[in-house]
Each structure stands twice: as C-alpha cells, then as structure tokens.
PDB file of N, H, CA, C and O in Angstrom:
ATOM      1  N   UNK A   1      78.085 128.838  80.730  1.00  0.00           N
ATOM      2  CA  UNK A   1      79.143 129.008  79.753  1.00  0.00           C
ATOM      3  C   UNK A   1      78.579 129.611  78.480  1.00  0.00           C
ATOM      4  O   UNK A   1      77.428 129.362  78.123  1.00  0.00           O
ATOM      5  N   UNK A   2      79.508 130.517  77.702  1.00  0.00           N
ATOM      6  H   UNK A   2      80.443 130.719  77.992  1.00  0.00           H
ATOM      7  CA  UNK A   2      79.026 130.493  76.481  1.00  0.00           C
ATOM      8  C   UNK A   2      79.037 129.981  75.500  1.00  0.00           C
ATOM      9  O   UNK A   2      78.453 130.472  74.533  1.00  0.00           O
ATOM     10  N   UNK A   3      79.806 128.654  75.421  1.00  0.00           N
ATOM     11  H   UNK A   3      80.281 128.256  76.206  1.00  0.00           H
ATOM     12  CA  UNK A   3      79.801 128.078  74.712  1.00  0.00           C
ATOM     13  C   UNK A   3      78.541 126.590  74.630  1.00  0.00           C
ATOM     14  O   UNK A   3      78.324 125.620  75.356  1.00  0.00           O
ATOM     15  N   UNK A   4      77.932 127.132  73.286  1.00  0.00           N
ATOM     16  H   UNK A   4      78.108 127.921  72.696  1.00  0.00           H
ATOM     17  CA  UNK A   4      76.412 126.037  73.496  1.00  0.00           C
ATOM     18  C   UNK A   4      76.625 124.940  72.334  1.00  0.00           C
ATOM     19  O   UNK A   4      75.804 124.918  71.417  1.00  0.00           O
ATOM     20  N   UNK A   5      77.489 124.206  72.339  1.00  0.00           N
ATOM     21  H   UNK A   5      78.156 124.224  73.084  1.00  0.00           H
ATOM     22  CA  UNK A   5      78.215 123.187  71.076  1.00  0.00           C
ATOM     23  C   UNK A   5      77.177 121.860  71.848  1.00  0.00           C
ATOM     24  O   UNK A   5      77.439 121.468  72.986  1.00  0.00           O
ATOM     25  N   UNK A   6      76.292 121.422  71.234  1.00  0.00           N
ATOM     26  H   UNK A   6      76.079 121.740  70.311  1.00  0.00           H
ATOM     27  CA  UNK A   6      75.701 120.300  71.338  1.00  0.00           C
ATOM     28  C   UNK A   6      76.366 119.267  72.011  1.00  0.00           C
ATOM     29  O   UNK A   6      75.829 118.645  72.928  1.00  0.00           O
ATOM     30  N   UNK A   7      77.636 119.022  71.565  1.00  0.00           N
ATOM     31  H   UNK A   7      78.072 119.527  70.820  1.00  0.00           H
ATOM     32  CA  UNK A   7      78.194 117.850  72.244  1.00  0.00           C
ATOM     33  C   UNK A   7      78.895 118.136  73.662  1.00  0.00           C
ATOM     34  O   UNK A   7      79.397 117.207  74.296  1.00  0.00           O
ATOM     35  N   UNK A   8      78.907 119.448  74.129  1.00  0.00           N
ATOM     36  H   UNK A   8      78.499 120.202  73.614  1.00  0.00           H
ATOM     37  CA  UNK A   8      79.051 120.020  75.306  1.00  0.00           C
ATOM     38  C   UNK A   8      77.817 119.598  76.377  1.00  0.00           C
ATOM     39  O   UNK A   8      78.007 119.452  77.584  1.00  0.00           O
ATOM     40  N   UNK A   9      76.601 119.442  75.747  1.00  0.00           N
ATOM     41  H   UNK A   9      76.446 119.561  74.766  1.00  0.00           H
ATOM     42  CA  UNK A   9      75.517 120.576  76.675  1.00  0.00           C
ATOM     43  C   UNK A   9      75.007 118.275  77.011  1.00  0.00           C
ATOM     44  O   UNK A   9      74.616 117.723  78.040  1.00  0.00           O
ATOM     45  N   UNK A  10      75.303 117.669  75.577  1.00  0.00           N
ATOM     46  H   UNK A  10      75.620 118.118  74.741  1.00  0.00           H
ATOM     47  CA  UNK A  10      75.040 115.982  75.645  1.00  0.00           C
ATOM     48  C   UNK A  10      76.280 115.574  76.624  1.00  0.00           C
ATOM     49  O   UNK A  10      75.994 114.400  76.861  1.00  0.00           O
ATOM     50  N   UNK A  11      77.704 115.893  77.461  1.00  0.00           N
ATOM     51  H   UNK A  11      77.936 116.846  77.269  1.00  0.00           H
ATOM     52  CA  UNK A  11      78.242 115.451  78.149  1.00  0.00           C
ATOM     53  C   UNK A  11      77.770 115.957  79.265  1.00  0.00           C
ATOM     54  O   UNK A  11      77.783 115.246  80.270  1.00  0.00           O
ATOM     55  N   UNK A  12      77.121 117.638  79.342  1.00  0.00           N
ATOM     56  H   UNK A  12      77.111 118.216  78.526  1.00  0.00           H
ATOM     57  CA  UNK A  12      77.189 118.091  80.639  1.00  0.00           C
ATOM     58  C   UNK A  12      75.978 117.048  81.499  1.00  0.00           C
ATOM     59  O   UNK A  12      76.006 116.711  82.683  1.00  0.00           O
ATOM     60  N   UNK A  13      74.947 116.696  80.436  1.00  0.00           N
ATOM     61  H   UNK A  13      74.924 116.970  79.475  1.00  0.00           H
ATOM     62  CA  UNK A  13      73.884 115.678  80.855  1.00  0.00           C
ATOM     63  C   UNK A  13      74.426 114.430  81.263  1.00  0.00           C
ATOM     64  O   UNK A  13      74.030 114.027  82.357  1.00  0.00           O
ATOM     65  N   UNK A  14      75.218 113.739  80.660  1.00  0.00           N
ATOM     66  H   UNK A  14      75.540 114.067  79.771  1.00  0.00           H
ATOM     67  CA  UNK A  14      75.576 112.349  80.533  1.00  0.00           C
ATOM     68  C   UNK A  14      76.227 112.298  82.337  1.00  0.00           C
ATOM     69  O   UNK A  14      75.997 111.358  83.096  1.00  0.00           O
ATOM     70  N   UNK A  15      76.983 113.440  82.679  1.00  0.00           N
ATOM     71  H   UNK A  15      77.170 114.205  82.062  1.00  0.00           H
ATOM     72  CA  UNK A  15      77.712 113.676  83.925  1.00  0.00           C
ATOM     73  C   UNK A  15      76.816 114.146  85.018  1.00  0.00           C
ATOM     74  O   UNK A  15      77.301 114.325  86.135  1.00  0.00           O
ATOM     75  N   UNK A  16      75.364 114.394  84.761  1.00  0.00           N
ATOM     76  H   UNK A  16      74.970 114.249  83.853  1.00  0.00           H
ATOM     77  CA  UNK A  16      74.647 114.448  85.724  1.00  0.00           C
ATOM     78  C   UNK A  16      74.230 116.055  86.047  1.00  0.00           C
ATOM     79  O   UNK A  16      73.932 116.471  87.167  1.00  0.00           O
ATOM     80  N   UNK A  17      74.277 116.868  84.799  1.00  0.00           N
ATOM     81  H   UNK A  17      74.519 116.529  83.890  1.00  0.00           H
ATOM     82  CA  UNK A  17      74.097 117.929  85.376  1.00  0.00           C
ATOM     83  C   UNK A  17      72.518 118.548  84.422  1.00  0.00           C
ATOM     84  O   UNK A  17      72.370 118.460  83.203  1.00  0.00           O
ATOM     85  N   UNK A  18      71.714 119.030  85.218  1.00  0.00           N
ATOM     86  H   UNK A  18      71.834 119.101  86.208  1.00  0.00           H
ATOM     87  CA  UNK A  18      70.457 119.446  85.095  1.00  0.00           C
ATOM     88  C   UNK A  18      70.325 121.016  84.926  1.00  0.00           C
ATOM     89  O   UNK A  18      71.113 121.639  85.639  1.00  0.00           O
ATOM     90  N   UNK A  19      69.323 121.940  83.969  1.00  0.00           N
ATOM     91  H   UNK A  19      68.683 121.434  83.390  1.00  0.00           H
ATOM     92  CA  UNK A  19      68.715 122.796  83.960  1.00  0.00           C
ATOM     93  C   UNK A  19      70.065 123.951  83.312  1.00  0.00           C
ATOM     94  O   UNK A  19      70.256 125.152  83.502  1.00  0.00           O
ATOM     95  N   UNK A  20      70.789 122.940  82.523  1.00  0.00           N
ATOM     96  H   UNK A  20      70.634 121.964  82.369  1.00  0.00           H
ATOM     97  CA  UNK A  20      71.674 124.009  81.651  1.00  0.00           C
ATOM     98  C   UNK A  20      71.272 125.365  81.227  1.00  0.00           C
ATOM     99  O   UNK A  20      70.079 125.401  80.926  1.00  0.00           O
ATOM    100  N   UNK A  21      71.671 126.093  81.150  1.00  0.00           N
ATOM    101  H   UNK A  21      72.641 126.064  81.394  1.00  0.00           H
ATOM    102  CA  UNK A  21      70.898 127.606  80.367  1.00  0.00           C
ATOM    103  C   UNK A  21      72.179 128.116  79.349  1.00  0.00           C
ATOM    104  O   UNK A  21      73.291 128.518  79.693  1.00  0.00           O
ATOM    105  N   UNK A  22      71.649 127.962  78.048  1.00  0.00           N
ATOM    106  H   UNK A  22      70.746 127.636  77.769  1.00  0.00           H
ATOM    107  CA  UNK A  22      73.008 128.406  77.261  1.00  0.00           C
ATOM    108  C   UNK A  22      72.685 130.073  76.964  1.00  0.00           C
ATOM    109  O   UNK A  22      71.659 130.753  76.939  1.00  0.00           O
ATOM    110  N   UNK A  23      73.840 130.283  76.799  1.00  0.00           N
ATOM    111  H   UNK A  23      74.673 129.731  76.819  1.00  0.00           H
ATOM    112  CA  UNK A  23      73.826 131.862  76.457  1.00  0.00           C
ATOM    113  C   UNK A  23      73.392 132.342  74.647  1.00  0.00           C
ATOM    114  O   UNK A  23      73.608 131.763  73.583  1.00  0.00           O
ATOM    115  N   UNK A  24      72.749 133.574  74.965  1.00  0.00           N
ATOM    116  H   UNK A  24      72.574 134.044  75.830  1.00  0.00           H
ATOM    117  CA  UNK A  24      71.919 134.217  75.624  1.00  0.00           C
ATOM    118  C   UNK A  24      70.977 133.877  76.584  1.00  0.00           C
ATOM    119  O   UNK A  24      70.784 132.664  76.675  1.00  0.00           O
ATOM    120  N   UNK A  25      70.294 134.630  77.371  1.00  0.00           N
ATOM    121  H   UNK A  25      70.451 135.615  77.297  1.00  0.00           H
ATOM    122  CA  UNK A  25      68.816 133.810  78.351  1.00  0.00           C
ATOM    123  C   UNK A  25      68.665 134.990  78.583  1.00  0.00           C
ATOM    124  O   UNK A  25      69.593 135.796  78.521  1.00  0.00           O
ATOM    125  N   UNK A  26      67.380 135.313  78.912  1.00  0.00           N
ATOM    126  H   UNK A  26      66.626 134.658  78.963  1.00  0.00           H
ATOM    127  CA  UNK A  26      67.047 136.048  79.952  1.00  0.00           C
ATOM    128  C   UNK A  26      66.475 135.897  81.117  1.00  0.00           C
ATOM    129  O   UNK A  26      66.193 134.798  81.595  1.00  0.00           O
ATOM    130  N   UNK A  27      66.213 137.250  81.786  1.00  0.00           N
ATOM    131  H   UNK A  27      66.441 138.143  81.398  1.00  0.00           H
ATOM    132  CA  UNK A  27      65.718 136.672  83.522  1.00  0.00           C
ATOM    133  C   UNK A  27      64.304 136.253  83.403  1.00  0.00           C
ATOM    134  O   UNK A  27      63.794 136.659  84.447  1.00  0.00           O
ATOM    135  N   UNK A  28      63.277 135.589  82.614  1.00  0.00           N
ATOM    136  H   UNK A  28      63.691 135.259  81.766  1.00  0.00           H
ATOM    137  CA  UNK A  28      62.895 134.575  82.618  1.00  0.00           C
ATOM    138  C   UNK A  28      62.816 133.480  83.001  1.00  0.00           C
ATOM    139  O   UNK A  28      62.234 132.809  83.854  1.00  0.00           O
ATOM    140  N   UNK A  29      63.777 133.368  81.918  1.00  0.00           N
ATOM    141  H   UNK A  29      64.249 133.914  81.225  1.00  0.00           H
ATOM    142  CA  UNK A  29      64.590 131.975  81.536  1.00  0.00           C
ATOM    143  C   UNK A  29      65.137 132.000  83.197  1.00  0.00           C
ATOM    144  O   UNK A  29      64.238 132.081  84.034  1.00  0.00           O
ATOM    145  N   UNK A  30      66.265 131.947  83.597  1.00  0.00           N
ATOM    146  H   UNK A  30      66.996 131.881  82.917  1.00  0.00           H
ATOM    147  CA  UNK A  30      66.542 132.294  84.549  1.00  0.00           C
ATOM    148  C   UNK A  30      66.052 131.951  85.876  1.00  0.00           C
ATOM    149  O   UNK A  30      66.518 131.263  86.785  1.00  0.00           O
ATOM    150  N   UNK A  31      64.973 132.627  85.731  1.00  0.00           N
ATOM    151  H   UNK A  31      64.595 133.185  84.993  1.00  0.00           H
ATOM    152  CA  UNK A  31      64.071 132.769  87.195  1.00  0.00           C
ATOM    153  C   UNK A  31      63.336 131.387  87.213  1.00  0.00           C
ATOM    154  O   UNK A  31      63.121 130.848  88.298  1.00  0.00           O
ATOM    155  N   UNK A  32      62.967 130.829  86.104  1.00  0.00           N
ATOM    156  H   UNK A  32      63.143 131.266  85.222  1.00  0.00           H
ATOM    157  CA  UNK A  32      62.241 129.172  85.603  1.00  0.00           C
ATOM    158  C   UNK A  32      63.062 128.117  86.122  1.00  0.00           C
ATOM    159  O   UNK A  32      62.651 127.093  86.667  1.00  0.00           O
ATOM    160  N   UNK A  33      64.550 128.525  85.860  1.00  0.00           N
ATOM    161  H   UNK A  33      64.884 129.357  85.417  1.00  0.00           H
ATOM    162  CA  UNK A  33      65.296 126.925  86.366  1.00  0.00           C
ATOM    163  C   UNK A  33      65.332 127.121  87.747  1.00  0.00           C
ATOM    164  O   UNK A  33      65.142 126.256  88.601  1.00  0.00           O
ATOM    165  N   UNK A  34      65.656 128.641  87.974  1.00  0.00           N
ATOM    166  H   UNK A  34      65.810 129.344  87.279  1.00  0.00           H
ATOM    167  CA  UNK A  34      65.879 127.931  89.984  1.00  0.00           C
ATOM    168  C   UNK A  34      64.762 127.823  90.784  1.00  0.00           C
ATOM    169  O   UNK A  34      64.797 127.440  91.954  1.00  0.00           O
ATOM    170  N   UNK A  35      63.320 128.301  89.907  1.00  0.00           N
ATOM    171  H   UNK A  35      63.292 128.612  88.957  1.00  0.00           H
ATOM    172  CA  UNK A  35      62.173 127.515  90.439  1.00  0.00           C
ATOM    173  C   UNK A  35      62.153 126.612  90.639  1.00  0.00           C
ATOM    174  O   UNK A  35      61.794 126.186  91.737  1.00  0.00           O
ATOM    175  N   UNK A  36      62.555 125.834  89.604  1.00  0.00           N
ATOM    176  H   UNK A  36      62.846 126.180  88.712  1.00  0.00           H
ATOM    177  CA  UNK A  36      62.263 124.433  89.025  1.00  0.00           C
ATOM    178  C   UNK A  36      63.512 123.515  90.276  1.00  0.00           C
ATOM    179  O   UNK A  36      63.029 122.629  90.981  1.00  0.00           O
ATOM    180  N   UNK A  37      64.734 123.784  90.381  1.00  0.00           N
ATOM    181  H   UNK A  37      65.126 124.504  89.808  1.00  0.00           H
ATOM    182  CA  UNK A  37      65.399 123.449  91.263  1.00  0.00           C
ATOM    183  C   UNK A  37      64.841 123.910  93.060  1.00  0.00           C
ATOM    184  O   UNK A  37      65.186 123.270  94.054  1.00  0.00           O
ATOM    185  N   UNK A  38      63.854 125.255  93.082  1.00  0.00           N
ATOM    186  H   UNK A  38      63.573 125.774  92.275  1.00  0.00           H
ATOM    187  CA  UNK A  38      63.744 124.783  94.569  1.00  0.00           C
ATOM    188  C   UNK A  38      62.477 124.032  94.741  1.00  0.00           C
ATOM    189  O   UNK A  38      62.065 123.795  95.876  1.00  0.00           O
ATOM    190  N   UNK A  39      61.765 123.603  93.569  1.00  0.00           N
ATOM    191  H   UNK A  39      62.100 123.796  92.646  1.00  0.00           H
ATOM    192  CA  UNK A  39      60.796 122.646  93.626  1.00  0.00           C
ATOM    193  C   UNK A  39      61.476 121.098  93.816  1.00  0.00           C
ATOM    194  O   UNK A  39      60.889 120.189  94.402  1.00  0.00           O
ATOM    195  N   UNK A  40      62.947 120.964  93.154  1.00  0.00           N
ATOM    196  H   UNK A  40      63.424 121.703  92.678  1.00  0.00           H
ATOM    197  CA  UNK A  40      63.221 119.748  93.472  1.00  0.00           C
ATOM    198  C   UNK A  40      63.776 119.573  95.087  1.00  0.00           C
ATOM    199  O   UNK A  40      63.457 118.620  95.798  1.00  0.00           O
ATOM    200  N   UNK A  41      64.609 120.613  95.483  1.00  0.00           N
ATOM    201  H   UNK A  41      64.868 121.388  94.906  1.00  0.00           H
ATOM    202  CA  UNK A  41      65.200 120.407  96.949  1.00  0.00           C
ATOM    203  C   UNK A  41      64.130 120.936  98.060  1.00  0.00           C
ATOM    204  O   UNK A  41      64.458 121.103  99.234  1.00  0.00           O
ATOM    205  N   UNK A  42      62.635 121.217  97.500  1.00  0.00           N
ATOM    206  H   UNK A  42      62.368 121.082  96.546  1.00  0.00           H
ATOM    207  CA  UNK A  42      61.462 121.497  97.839  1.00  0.00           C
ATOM    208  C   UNK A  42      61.615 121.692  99.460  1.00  0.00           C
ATOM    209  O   UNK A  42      60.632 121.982 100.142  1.00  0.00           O
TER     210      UNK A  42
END
C-alpha cells in the first residue's frame, strides 16, 4: 500500500502480518523480504 501511517503498518503487525514494505522501495528492498520469506517456508 501506499499509505505508510504508523498506526497502519502497528495494526498490520498486531494482525499477524510480516515483512511490510512501505512505499517507495526498491528491488533491493524487495528482493530481501521474499528471501527472507523463502528462508522461513525454507
């Protein structure tokens, strides 16, 4: 989403959701979380 309002990004956590990327990012950024996710479903 583009919207990066703190109290957005503290519910999207509270509800269980991991490796947010707020906008802007680049493919970096990007390429780091779904590492990081196929390291968890490994």
């Amino acid at each position: 989403t583009a919207e990066a309002k703190r109290e957005q990004i503290i519910r999207a956590a509270k509800e269980g959701v991991n490796g947010y990327i707020v906008k802007p990012f680049n493919g970096a950024t990007l390429k780091s979380k779904i590492d990081k996710i196929f390291e968890r479903v490994g």
